[in-house]
N, C-alpha and C positions, 0 to 999 in steps of 0.2 A: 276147351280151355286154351288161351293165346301163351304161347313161349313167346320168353326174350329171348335174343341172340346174342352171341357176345359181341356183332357187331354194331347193332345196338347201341349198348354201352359205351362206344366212341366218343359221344357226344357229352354224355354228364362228366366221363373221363376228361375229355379236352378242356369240358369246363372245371373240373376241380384241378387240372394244372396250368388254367390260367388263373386259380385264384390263387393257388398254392405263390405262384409269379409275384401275383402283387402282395400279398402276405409279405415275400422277401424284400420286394422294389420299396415297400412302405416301413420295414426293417432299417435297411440301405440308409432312406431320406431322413429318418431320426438318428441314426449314428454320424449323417454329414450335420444334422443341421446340431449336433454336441458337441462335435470338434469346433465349427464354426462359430459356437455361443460359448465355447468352453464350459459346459458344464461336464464338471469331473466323475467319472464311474466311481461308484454306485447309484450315484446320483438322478432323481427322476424329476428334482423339477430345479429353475432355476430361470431364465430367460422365459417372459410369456409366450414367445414365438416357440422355442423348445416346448413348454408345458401342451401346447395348443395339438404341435409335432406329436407328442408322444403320448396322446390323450387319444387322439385320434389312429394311431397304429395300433394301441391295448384294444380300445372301442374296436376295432373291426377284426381284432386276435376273440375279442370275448363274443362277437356272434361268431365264429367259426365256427364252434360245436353246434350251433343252433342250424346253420346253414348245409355244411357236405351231409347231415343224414336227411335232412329233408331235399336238397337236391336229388341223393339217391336214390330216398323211397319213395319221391313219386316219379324218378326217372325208370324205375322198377316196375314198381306198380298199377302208375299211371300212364304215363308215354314218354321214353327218354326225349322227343323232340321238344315239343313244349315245356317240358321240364329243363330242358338246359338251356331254351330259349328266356325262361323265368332268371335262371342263373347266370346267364347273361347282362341280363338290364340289372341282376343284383350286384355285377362285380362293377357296371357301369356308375350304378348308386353308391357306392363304398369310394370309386374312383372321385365323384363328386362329392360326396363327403369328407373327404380327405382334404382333397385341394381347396375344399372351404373352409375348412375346419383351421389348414394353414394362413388363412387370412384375416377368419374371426372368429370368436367362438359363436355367434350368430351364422355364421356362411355353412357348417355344419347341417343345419335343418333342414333343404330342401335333401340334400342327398340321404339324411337319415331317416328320412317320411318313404321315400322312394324305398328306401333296402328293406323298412318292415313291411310296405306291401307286397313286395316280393316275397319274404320271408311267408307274410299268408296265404298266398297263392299256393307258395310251393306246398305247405301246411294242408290247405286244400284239396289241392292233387292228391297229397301222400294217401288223404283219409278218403278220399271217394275211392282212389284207386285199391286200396286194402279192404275197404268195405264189400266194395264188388265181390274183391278176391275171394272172402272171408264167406260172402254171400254165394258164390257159385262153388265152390268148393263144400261146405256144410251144409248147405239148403238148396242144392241145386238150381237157385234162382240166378238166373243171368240179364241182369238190369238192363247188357249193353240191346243184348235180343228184346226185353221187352219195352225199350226206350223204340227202335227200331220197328217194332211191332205195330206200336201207338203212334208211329209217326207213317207208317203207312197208311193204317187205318184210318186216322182222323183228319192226317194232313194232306195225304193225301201225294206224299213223296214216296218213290221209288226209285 
């Protein structure tokens, strides 16, 4: 059986406090662009440029929950590397979402195509990497050895 280390961890770590970052920087840019539009608190819609702003900060607060457990559990699971390299191009996707999202409500799309195929990557990872887990722990079956096995034997790599 493979341990994670806690150094490890670094990596999904660094990335959930660069999103945690833009989370706040994306916070920040709709409180300036309310003063600047005057739209009065409580208020959430009122200027299209506002609505567009603050449409696109909720949008990327409401995959949050979907995003930091599946960064973790295939950074866990499956390999903190790739897995924070996944959550990377996802914060880079939200970052273009964002700033298109400020321009049009059309400029939005390519960045929100990009962030759910990250999203199923990581979704990916989580479940090969638990399956495994789930598989060598209960049934003694270890995939990663008999992926390794099969590719000696057939493929003829060593």
């Amino acid at each position: 059986m493979t341990s994670i280390s806690v150094e490890d961890l670094v990596y999904p770590g660094a990335v959930s406090l660069l999103a945690s970052f833009q989370l706040s920087t994306f916070a920040r840019r709709v409180g300036a662009m309310r003063m600047k539009l005057k739209v009065p608190y409580p208020g959430t819609t009122g200027d299209p440029a506002f609505n567009r702003a603050f449409r696109a900060q909720q949008n990327t607060l409401e995959f949050a929950p979907i995003f930091f457990p599946c960064l973790w559990m295939s950074g866990i699971f499956f390999h903190p590397v790739p897995a924070s390299l996944v959550g990377l191009v996802y914060l880079y996707a939200r970052q273009i979402y964002f700033s298109g999202y400020m321009e049009s409500v059309e400029g939005r799309i390519p960045g929100f195509y990009l962030g759910i195929k990250c999203i199923f990557v990581l979704y990916g990872m989580s479940a090969i990497g638990m399956t495994t887990t789930l598989l060598r722990t209960y049934t003694n079956i270890d995939l990663a050895q008999l992926a390794l096995t099969f590719a000696e034997k057939y493929l003829h790599l060593k």
